[in-house]
Each structure stands twice: as structure tokens, then as C-alpha cells.
N, C-alpha and C positions, 0 to 999 in steps of 0.2 A: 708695696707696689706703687709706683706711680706712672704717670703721663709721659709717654716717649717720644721723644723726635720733635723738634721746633713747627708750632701751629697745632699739634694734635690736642686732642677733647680732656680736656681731666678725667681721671679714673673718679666714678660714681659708685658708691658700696649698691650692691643688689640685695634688694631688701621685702623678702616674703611676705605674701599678703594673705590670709585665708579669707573664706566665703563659706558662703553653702549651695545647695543643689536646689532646685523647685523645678514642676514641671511647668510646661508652656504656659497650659492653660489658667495659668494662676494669674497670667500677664493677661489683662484688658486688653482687648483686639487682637491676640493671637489669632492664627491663622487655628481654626479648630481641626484642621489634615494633622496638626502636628500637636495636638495638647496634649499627647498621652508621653510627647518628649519629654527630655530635662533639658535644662538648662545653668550653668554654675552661674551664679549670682555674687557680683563684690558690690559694697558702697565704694565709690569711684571716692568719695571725700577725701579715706587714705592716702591713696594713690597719688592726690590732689596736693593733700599737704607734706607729704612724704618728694615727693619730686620739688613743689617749693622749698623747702629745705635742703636740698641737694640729692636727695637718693635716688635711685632710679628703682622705683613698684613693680615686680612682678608678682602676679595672683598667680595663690599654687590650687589646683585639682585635688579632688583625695587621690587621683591615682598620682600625682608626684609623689614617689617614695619620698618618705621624710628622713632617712637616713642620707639617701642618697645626694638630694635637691641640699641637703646640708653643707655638701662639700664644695656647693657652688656659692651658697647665700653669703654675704657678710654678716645679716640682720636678719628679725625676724618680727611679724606684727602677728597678733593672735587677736582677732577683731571681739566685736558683739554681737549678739544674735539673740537668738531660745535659750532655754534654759538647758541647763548638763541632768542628762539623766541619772535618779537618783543610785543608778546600778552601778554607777564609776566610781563612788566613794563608799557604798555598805549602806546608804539611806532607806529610807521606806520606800519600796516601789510600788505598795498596792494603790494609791495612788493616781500614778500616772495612767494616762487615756493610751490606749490602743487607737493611736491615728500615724498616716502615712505623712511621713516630714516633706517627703514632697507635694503633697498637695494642702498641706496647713501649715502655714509660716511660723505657726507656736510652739508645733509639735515636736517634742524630742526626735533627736538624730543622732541615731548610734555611728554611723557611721562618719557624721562630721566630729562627734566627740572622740570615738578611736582616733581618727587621724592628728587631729590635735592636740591630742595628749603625747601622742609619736612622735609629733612635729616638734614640740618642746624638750620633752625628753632626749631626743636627737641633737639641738639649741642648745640644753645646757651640756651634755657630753662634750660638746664642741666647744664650746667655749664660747657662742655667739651669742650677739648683744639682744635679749628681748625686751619687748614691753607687751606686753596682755593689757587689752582693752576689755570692761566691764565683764563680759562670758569670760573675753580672753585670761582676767585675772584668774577665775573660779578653777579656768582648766589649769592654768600655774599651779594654782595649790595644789588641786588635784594629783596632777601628776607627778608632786612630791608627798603624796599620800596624809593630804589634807580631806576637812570637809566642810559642808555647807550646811549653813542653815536653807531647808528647802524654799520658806516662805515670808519672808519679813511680813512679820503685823504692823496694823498699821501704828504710827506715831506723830511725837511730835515732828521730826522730819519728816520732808517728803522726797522718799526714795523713786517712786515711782511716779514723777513728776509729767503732769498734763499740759505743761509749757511744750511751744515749737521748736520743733528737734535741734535748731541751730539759734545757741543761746550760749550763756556765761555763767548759765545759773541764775540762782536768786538766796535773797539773803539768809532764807532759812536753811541755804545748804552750805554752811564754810566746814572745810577740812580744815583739822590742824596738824601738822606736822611735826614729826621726831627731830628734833635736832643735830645735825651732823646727817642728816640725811640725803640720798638723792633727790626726794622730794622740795626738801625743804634748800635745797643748794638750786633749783627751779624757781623757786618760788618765795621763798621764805616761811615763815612762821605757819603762816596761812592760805589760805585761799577761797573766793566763789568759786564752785564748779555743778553743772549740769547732773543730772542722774537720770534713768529709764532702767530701775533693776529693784527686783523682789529677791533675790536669791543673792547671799555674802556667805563671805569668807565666816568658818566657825572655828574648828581649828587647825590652826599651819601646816604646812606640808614642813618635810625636814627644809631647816635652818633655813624660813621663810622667817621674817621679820616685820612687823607691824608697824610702817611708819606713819600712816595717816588714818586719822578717825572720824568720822564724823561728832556731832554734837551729840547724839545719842548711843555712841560707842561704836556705832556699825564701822566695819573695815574698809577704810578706802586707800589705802596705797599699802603694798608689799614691796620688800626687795631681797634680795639676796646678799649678803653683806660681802663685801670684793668680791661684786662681781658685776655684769653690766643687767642684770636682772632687775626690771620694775613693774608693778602690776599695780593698775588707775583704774576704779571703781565707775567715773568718771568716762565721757566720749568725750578725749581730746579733739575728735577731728570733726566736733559737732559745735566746738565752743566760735563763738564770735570771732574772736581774736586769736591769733596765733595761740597754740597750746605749744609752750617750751618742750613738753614731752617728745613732739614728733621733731623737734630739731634736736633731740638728747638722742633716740634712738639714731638718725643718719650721723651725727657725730662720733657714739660709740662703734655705728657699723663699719666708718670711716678706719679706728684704729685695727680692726681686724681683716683688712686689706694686706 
């Protein structure tokens, strides 16, 4: 596909964005006539870095069908959030708290993890370009019939890092990459990168592959081998400086125009 007719706009790949639901009242100042509402919630960040990169963001609903909203996307972003409830992979569920996701930001959401597992699952059927950000990785696996470790101990790294949200990381946290890899054709060898995640990859979903690791083994980047499939441990659209990732994702969304 391209730009038609002398003066007109370049074609922009359309490049999905998920979120989650909360109600009003969660927002400071809401108007309390309307707290018992919902409200879909995006970090604008994506959006942010994804359109400087060339793509044009649209945030999908859970009610956009994920089969459907498929045949329009070029791209796809599967963000961060909560954790995946341990019921989508066979994990231990006794466990988890009986609280409503929309009125606790921590709380497991069946209903954001169904759609996003859809969402993906529908992405690779098609052939479209993803990158799964931190949750987003976990639902990758997932919905190629991977699983997770529920709770990372603590260690020498620090996965679950007390630095502000928009950072580079710090030294204690380098990934190192597979060689020949999509990560490492980013970046190289290595990298600083940021982390806010207790919950990794344990084992792969069908023909996920392990490119990046942390210094204490933990999983930080997946991909799919020929294919435009990547999944970062990591919040590209938290880091300081441009994250290559989000200009890899509108590039690959680019050839599927």
C-alpha cells in the first residue's frame, strides 16, 4: 500500500494499543455522581512513542473483537499492568485475593487477560508484527501455552525496582542477548534496561525462544523465530531515551501494509 496522488499524507501502519478498565472513583477528584462508572485507561507514553516513530496508536476496548480489529491493525502492542491470573496457565490459584480489578489497580482481570490472549492469538494467526511489553510478554507466552513463575524472590537483581518510572535502568540490571537475535540486531550484545515486574517467563509457549537474560537467569526478551514476534521484560516507553523496540515494532508494522 502506499500514499496516493501528489501532496497527499504517507500511509501510517495502525498500530493497537491495549489498556485496562478502572472505575471513576479511583481517579482523585472525580466527580463522585459518577464513581460507580468505568473508565478504559491507556499510558499515553505508547502512543507517544509509537506516533514519534511513525505509527499512528490506536487504544483497543475489550469490546473491539480481537479477531475482527485484526483485519484492520498492521501492528500490535500488548502493554503492562497486573499480574496474569494464575488460571490462564494451570498455576496455583488458592492464592490469589477475591478483589474487583476495577476498583484495585493490582487486582487480577479476567477480563483484560481473556482479551489479550485473543488479541495475540488473532496477531500471530495473521501474521502481524507484535511486541508484548512486561505483562504483555507473560500474555505472549501464555497464549502459546507457556507459564510463569507466580512470584520472583527476591535476589541479587532488582526486578522490581524502586527507581522513577522513566529511567534507563541501572547497572545492576544489563540484559544480555542471543546473538543473531532481534534483540541483539537493537542493541547488541547487551543492554541497561528499567524493570517493575515480580512475575517471568518459566516455560515457553510453543516455539518461543529465549533471547535475552538477565544476570540471574530471569527471562527478558522472547521471540518467535521468522517472525516479527518480540517480547521485553523491560518498559521501552519508560526508558529515557528512545527505546529501538518501539521504532522496530512501526517498522515491521510498516511491511505489513
Amino acid at each position: 500500500m502506499s500514499a496516493a496522488g501528489e501532496g497527499s499524507v504517507a500511509v501510517r501502519p495502525l498500530i493497537g494499543i491495549t489498556g485496562r478498565r478502572i472505575r471513576l472513583d479511583l481517579i482523585k477528584g472525580a466527580d463522585r455522581r459518577y464513581g460507580d462508572r468505568c473508565a478504559d485507561s491507556y499510558m499515553a507514553d505508547y502512543a507517544v512513542r509509537i506516533a514519534r516513530a511513525g505509527g499512528l496508536p490506536v487504544h483497543l476496548s475489550y469490546e473491539t473483537d480481537a479477531e475482527a480489529v485484526c483485519h484492520w491493525l498492521a501492528g500490535v502492542v500488548v502493554t503492562g499492568g497486573q499480574d496474569l491470573h494464575p488460571a490462564c496457565w494451570g498455576g496455583d490459584t488458592s492464592v490469589v485475593r477475591d478483589v474487583d480489578p476495577r476498583t484495585d489497580p493490582m487486582a487480577h482481570d479476567a477480563e483484560r487477560d481473556a482479551y489479550e490472549l485473543a488479541l495475540v492469538r488473532a496477531a500471530l494467526d495473521r501474521g502481524i508484527p507484535v511486541l508484548a511489553v512486561c505483562r504483555g510478554m507473560q500474555v505472549l507466552n501464555v497464549a502459546l501455552g507457556g507459564t510463569l513463575v507466580a512470584d520472583l524472590p527476591p535476589g541479587e537483581v532488582r526486578h522490581l525496582s524502586q527507581e522513577a518510572a522513566l529511567t534507563d535502568g541501572t547497572d545492576d540490571h544489563v540484559v544480555t542477548f542471543e546473538a543473531g537475535s532481534i534483540v541483539a540486531g537493537l542493541f547488541g550484545a547487551r543492554a541497561v534496561t528499567n524493570s517493575w515486574h515480580h512475575q517471568a517467563v518459566d516455560r515457553c509457549g510453543t516455539g518461543l525462544l529465549v533471547t535475552g537474560r538477565a544476570a540471574d537467569g530471569v527471562v527478558e526478551a522472547v521471540e518467535l523465530p521468522d517472525a516479527p514476534v518480540l517480547g521485553v521484560q523491560w518498559h521501552p516507553e519508560w526508558m529515557e531515551s528512545d527505546d529501538p523496540t518501539m521504532t522496530w515494532i512501526v517498522e515491521e508494522s510498516l511491511k505489513h501494509l
